[in-house]
C-alpha positions in Angstrom: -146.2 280.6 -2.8 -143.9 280.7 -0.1 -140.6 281.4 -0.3 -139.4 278.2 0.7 -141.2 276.3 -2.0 -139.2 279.0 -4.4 -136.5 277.3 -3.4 -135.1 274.1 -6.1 -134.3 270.7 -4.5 -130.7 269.6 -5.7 -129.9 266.1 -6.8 -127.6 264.3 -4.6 -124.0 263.1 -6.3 -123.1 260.0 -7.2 -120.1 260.1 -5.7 -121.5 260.1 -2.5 -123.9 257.4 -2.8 -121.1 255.2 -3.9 -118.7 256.5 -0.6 -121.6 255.3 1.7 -122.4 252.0 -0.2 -118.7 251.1 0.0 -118.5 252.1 3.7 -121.6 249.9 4.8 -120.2 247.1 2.3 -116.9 247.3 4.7 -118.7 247.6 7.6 -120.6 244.3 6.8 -117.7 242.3 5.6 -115.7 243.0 8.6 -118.4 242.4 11.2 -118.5 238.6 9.4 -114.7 238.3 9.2 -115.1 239.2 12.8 -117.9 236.6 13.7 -116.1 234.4 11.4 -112.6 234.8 12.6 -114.4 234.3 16.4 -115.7 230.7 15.5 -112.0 229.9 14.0 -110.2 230.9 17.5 -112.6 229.3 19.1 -113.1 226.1 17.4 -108.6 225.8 17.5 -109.0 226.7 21.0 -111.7 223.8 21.6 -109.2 221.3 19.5 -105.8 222.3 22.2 -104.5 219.1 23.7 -103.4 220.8 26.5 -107.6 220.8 27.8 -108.2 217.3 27.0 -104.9 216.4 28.8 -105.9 218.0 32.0 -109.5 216.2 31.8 -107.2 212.7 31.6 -105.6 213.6 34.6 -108.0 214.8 36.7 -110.2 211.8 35.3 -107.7 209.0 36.1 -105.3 210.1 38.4 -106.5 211.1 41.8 -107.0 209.8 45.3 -109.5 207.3 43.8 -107.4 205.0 41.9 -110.2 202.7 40.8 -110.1 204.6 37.1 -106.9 204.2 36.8 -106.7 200.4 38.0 -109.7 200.1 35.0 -107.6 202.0 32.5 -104.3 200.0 32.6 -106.5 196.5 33.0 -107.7 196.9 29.6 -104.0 197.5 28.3 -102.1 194.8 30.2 -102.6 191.8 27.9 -104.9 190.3 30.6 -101.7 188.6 32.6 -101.7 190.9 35.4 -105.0 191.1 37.9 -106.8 193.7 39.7 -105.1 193.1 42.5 -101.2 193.1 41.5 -102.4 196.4 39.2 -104.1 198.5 42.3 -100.9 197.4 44.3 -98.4 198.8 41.2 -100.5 202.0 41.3 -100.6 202.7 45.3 -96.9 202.2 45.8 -96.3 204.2 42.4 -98.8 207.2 43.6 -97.3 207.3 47.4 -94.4 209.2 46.8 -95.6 212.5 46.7 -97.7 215.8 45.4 -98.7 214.9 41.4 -98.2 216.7 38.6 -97.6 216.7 34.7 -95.8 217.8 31.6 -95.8 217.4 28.1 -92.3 215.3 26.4 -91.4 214.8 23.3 -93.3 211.6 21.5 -90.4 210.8 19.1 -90.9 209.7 15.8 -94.8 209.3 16.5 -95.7 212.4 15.0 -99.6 211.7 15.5 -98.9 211.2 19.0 -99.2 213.7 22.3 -96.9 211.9 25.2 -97.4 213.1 28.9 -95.4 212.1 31.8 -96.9 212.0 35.4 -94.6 212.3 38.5 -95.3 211.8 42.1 -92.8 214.4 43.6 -89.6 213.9 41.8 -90.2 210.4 40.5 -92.0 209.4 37.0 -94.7 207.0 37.6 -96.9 206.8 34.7 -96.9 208.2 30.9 -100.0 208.6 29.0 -100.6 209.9 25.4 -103.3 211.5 22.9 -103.8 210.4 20.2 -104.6 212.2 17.1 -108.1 211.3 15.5 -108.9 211.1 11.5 -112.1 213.4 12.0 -111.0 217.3 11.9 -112.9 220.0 13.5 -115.3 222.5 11.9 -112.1 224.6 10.3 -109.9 221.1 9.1 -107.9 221.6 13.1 -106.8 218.0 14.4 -108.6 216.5 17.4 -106.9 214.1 19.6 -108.4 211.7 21.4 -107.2 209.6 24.8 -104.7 207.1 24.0 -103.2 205.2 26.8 -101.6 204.8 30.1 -98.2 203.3 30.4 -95.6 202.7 33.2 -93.0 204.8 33.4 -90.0 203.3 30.3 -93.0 201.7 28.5 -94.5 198.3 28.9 -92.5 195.6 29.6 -92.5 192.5 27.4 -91.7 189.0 28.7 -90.2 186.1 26.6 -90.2 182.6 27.4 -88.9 179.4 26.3 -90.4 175.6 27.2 -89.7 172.0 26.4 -92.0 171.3 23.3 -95.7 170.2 25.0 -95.0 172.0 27.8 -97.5 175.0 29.3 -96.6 178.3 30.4 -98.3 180.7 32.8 -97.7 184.1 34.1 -99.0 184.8 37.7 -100.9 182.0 37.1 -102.8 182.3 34.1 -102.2 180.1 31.2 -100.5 182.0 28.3 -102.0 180.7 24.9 -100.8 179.9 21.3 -101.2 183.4 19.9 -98.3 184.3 21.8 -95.9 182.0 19.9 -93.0 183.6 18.3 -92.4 180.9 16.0 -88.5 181.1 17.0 -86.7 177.9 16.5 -85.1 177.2 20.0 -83.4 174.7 21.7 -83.0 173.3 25.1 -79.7 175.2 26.0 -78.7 172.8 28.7 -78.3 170.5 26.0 -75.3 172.2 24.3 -72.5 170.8 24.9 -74.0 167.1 23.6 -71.6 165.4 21.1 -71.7 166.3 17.4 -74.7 164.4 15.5 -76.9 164.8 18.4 -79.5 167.5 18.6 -81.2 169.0 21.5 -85.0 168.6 22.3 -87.0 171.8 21.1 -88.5 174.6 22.8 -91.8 176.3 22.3 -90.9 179.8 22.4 -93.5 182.8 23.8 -92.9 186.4 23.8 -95.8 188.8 26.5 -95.9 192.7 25.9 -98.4 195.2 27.7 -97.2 194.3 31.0 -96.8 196.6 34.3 -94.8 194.4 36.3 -92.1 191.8 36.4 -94.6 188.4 36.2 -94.6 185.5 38.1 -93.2 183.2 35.7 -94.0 178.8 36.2 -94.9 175.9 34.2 -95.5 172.3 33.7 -94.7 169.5 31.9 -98.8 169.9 30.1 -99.5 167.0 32.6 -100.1 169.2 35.6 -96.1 168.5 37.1 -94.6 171.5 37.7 -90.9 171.7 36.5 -88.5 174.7 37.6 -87.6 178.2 35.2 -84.7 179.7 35.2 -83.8 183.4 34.3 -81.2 183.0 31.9 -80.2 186.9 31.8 -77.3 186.8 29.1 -80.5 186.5 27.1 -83.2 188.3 28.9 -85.3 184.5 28.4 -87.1 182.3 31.2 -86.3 179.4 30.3 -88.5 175.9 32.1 -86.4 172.8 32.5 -86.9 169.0 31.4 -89.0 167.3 34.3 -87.7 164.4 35.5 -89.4 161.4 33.9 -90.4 158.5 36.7 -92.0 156.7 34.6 -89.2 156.6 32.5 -86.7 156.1 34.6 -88.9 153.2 35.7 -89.1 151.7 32.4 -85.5 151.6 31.9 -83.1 152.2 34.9 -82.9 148.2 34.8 -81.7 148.3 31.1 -79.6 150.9 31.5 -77.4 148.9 34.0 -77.8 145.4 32.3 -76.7 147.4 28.9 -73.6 148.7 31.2 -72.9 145.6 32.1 -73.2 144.0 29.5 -70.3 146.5 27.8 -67.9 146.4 30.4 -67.7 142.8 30.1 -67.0 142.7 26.8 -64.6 145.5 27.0 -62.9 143.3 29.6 -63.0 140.3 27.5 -65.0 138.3 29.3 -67.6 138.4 26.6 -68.3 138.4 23.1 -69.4 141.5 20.9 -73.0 140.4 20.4 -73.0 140.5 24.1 -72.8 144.5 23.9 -74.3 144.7 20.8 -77.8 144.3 21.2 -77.7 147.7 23.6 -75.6 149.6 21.1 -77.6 152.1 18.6 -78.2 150.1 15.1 -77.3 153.1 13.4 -73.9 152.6 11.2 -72.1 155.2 12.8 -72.6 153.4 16.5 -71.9 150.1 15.5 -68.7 149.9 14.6 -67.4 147.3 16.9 -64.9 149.5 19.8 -62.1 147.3 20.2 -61.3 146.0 23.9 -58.4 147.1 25.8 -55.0 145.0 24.6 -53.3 143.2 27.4 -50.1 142.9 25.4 -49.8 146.8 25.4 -49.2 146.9 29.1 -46.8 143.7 29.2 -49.4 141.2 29.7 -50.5 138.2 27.8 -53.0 135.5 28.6 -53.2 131.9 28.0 -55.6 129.7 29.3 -53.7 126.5 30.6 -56.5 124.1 31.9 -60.4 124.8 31.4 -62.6 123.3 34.1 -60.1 121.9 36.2 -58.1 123.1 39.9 -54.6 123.3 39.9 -52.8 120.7 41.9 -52.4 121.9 45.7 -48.7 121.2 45.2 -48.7 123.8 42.2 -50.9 126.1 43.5 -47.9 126.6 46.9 -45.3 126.4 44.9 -42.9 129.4 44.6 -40.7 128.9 42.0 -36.8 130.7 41.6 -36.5 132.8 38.5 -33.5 133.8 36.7 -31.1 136.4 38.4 -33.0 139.9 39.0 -36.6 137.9 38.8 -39.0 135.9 40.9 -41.8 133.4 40.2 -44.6 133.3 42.4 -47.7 130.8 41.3 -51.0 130.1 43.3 -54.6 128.5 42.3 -57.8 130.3 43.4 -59.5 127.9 40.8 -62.9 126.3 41.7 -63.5 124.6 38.5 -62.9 127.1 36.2 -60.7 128.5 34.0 -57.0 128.7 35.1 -54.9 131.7 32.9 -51.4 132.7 32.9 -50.6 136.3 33.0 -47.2 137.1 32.8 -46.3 140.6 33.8 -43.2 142.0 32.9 -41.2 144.7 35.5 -37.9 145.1 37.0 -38.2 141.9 38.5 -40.3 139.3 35.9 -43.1 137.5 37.8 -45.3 134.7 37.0 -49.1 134.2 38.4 -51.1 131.5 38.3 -54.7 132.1 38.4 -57.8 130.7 37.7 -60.8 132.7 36.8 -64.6 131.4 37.3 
């Protein structure tokens, strides 16, 4: 036997087979909190808004506006046409070099708000939105939201006579933008107490871009004017004027006025105005003529049907000191009165009314 083989092989200690267990244990364990902590950073990183954000704005606003024009269609309650859009966007994107920042999105925490300038000037905002799915590690994902103008989109109320249509830049607004408001025609509001004003439909048009084109009719295809009535911030259409009507009753409007200035003049009886007053109670009370007497005058008829003599009718008469008497006949077989006037000089007139 060799020497070597003299030789005894010593069992290795425990302790150092635990040292390099625990070492390769360590080892392991880090390398997978280093893979693992790899796919965290890189799945947060994948989830920053600020990557998505760039993609929108490269996406929608460049020298090709045609994206854009697409985007804001969709949004703009349908009022607003390709046309007036792409013209919004060209004179909005001609002032200069773009770029973008992040702002503040208020209360909506859930919300990612980006404003777009064209040199100095804000043209457009747009937002992400966050989603309800969460990436691989729970991290919130946003999604694109929406383009807006600059303060928001403007909304647009209106008020028409009841039956009326409405249209902005020529399209028909419908019934699902009723507000349900009760309105009334405000032209109508200085009308005496008991009477009420004629109603008004009232509409109320959000997601627009620009100030509309605002008409309507009277729902017969006769277009009546709108006013902007800007105490109120309302476009408001007026009454149209009514030929038919007006047809129908101009005639009975002047017989009915003629009818009450005779009797208001006493030349007439009360059923003689009557039949044009309103029936109701309140209407009918009989409005009592004007009082001769009250301005020194009284009346007496003296001879119905018949002239005055030619004599009488030439005849001026003396009066007592400080008065005269004057008396002439323009009868032609009617009714001759005497009105006696009183002054500072008494006169008496004969006259004779048809």
């Amino acid at each position: 036997m060799t020497r070597e083989n003299n030789k005894i092989k010593k069992p290795k200690s425990k302790f150092f087979k635990i040292y390099v267990g625990v070492l390769i244990f360590l080892a392991v364990l880090l390398i997978a909190a280093l893979i693992v902590l790899n796919a965290l950073l890189r799945d947060f990183e994948s989830v920053q808004p600020k990557y998505l954000a760039a993609e929108m704005f490269s996406q929608y606003f460049t020298d090709d506006t045609s994206a854009l024009v697409d985007a804001i269609k969709s949004t703009s309650g349908g009022f607003e046409s390709e046309e007036i859009l792409r013209g919004y966007v060209d004179q909005a994107m001609s002032g200069g070099a773009l770029s973008y920042y992040e702002v503040s999105s208020g209360v909506k925490k859930e919300w990612i708000k980006y404003v777009v300038k064209s040199g100095d000037k804000s043209i457009f905002n747009f937002t992400l939105v966050e989603q309800d799915e969460r990436s691989s590690f729970g991290f919130k994902k946003y999604k694109f939201g929406e383009i807006q103008a600059p303060s928001g989109k403007l909304a647009v109320k209106c008020a028409v006579p009841e039956g009326y249509s409405l249209y902005l830049n020529g399209i028909q607004v419908g019934s699902d933008h009723l507000t349900g408001e009760e309105r009334r025609i405000s032209s109508f509001k200085y009308l005496p107490e008991g009477l009420t004003a004629p109603k008004e439909d009232v509409y109320e048009i959000k997601g627009l871009f620009c100030e509309p084109a605002v008409t309507a009719d009277n729902g017969k295809g006769k277009a009546v004017d709108v006013n902007y009535i800007e105490e109120e911030g309302v476009y408001e259409a007026v009454l149209a004027y009514d030929e038919e009507l007006e047809a129908e009753f101009s005639e009975y409007v002047i017989k009915a006025a003629e009818a009450y200035a005779t009797y208001m003049q006493n030349d007439a009886g009360f059923r003689t105005a009557a039949r044009y007053l309103d029936p109701t109670p309140s209407c009918t009370r009989r409005p009592a003529p004007p009082r001769p007497d009250l301005y020194g005058i009284t009346t007496a008829t003296i001879s119905p049907k018949r002239a005055l003599p030619n004599s009488l009718a030439s005849t001026t008469t003396p009066s007592p000191a400080g008065s005269s008497c004057s008396t002439s006949s323009i009868c032609a077989g009617g009714t001759t009165t005497r009105s006696t006037s009183t002054s500072r000089s008494s006169s008496t007139r004969w006259e004779t009314s048809g």
